[in-house]
N, C-alpha and C positions, 0 to 999 in steps of 0.2 A: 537593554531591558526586555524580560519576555512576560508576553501580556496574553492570556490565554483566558475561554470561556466556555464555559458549559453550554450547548445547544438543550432544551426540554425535547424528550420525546414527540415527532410529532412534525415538527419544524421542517425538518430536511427528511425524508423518506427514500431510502436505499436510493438515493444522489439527487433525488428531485424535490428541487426546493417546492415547498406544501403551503407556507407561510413566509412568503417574502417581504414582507410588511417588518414580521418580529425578526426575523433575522437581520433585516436591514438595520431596526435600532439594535443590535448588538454589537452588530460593528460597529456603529457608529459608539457606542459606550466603549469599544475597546479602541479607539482610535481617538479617545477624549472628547469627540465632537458632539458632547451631552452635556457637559458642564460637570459632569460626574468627578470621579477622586483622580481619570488620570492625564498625564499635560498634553494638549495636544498632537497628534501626529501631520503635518500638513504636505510630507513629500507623497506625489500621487501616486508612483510607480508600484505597483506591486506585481510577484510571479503567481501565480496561482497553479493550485492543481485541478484537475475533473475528477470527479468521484470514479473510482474503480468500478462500480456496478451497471454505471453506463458508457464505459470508454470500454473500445478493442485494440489490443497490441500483439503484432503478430511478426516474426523474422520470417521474412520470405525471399525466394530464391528465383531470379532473373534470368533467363539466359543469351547475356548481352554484359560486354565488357563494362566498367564503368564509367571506362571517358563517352562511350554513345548515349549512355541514358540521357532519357531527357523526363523532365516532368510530366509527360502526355502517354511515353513509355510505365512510369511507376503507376501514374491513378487508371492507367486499362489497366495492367496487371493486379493491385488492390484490389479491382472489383470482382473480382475471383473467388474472393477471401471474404468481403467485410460481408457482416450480417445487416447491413439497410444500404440503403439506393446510394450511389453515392453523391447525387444531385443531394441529398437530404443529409451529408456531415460536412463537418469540420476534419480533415487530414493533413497530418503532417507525416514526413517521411526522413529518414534519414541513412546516408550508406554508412555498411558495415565495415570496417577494413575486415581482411582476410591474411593469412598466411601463404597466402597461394601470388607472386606475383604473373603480372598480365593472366591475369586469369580471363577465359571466356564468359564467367557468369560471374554476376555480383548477387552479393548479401543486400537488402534493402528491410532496418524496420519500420513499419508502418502503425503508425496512431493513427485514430479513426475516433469521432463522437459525436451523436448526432444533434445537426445545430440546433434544436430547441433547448438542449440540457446547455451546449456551451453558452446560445444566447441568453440563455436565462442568467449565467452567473457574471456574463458579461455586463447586462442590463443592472443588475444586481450593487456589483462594484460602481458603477459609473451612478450608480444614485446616491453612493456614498462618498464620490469625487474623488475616485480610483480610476486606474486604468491600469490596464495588463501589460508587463513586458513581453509576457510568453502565458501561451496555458499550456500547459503538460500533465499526459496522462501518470495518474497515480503512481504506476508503478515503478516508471522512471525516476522519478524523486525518491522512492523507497530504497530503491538498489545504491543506489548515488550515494545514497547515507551509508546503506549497511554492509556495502561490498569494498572489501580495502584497498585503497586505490592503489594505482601502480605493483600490485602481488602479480605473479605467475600462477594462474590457475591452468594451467597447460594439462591437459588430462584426467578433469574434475569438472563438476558442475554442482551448484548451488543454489539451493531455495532457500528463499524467505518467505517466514508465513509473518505474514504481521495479522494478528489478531485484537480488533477493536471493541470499540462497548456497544456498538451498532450493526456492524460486517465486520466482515474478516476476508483476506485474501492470498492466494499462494500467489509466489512468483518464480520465474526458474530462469537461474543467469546461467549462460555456457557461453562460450567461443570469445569469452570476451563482450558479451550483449546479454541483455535479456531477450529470454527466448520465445515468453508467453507467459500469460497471468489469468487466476482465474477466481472466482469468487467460491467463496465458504460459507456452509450452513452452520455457522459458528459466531458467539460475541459474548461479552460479557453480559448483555442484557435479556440472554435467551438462559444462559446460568442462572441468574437471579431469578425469571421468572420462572424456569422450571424450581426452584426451591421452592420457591413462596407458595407452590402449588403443590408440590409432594408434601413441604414439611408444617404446610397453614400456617406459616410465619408470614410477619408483614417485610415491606419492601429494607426497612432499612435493616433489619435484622438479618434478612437473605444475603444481603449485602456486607454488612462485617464478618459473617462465616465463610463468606466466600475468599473474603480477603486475608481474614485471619489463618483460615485451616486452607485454604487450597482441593489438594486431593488428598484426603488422609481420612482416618475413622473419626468421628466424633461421637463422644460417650451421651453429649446428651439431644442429640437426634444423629440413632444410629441409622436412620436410612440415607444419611448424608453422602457416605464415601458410593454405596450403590447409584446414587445418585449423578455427582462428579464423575466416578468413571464413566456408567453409562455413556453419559457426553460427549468423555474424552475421547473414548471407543470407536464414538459416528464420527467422531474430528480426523481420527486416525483412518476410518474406515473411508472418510473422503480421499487425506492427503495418497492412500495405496493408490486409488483412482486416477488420478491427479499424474502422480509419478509414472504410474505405468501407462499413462495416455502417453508422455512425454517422451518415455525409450520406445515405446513402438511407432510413433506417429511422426517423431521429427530426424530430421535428416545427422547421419553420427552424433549423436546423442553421448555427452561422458557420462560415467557414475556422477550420481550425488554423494557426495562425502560429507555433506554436511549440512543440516535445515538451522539458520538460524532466525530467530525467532524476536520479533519487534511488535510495538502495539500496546496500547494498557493493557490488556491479558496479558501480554507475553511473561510477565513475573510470579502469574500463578502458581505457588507453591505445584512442584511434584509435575505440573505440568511437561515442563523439557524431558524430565526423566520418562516418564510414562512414554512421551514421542518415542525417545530416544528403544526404550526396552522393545515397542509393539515394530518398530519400522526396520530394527538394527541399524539406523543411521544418527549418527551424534548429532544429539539437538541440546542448544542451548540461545537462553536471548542475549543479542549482542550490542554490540557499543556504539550506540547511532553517532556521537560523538566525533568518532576515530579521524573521519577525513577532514573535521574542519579543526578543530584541535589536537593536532597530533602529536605536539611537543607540551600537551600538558598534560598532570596526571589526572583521569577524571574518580571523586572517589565515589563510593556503593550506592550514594544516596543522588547523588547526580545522574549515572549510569542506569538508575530505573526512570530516574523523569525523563531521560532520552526516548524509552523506547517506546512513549506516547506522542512524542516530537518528530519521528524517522521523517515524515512524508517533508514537512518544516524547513528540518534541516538539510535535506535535497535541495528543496527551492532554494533553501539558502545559498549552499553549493554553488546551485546552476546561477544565482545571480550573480554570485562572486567571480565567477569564470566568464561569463559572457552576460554583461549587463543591459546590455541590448541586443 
């Protein structure tokens, strides 16, 4: 059974919960524990994810084989990297395999986020009589869904943009790992409110044009498509950024061959194509589905509910594979 709920503006603000009160009784309405329409849930265990806009993920490079590392070796090295003290987060680490055996230097990635944001969602759960198997940064969950498991990307790299109604964020897998993640000036809710203010329409009205037309003309507000592109344009004009931090800044770098594309945005009419025409790299949104139902066929109408579930369906993954 998949039990989902709308947050109101306001609640959670770019990862920091604002209103821990109201969010609290929501969980609790989606966990039954309200008396409300659904049956209770009582197992505690849950995986959870960290909001992407305050979590850092970063592939970094050692130079020290990997049977000497030790934990005292990765958190010096991290501190190099992370953007706060590291007395003041939560980090986890884990080694990368490599293609190189007995190699001198190891791959290590590094999650990072600082404990006020983790203890908050920790505090959070445990008043709803939850408790965490794992917390994991966003983007790992994302990739997990939307990268297909077990393929040979030997000579290629891949980004995922998942574009939300809140944030939105690139991710970029190569070597077999994700390689780094980063936040966008993009969401569906920055769409709506740019309409409702070019076209003096109200919020729900912004909202069915947005959904119905995409990026296309409309006959009867024709500053619509100026509009939408516009948008699309600064989205595009971030991911070049984005991309080209990545081939100059990280160590053998492969071509991206291909951006796909997860998140309730991701099904925006015309949206993929426009990526696809400004970047010349094929974009399209993908089947968050894939790794956990492989032998089933998923059809059109399911396939879009996924790619508002990516982050979800990682956790799910990862509990599946390692439950504790």
């Amino acid at each position: 059974e998949l039990r989902t709920i709308l947050l109101p503006p306001g609640y959670i603000v770019n990862g920091e919960i604002q209103q821990p009160e109201m969010v609290r009784k929501k969980i609790l309405h989606i966990l039954g524990k309200d008396e409300g329409k659904y049956k209770p849930i009582t197992i505690p265990w849950v995986v959870t994810a960290l909001p992407e806009p305050k979590s850092f993920l970063k592939l970094i490079t050692i130079d020290a084989p990997e049977k000497d590392l030790t934990n005292d070796d990765i958190l010096f090295q991290a501190k190099k990297h992370l953007p706060f003290d590291l007395e003041e987060a939560h980090i986890d680490w884990q080694i990368v395999k490599t293609d190189v055996p007995n190699s001198n230097v190891s791959k290590v990635l590094i999650g990072a986020v600082p404990k006020t944001i983790a203890d908050s969602y920790i505090y959070l759960l445990a008043s709803v009589g939850l408790q965490p198997i794992t917390l994991e940064v966003e983007a790992l969950a994302i990739a997990r869904a939307m990268i297909t498991a077990n393929k040979d990307y030997t000579g290629e790299a891949r980004a995922i943009l998942d574009l939300g109604a809140t944030r939105s964020s690139l991710v970029i897998y190569d070597h077999g790992s994700v390689q780094f993640s980063m936040n966008l000036n993009f969401s569906g809710e920055l769409i709506t409110t740019g309409l409702i203010q070019a076209l003096k329409i109200d919020y729900a009205a912004a909202e069915t044009l947005k959904i119905k037309e995409g990026i296309i003309y409309n006959k009867t507000h024709p500053k619509y498509l100026k509009i939408m592109t516009g948008l699309a344009d600064r989205l595009v004009d971030e991911l070049k950024i984005a991309l080209s931090f990545y081939q100059n800044h990280f160590p053998d770098p492969n071509p991206i061959t291909h951006i796909t594309l997860c998140g309730g945005v991701a099904g925006l009419k015309n949206l993929d194509t426009t990526i696809s025409r400004k970047l010349k790299i094929s974009a399209h949104p993908g089947n968050a589905w894939k790794n956990l139902f492989w032998k089933k066929t998923i059809n059109d109408e399911e396939k879009n509910k996924g790619l508002g579930l990516a982050t979800v369906i990682g956790l799910a993954i990862h509990a599946a594979k390692e439950p504790w």
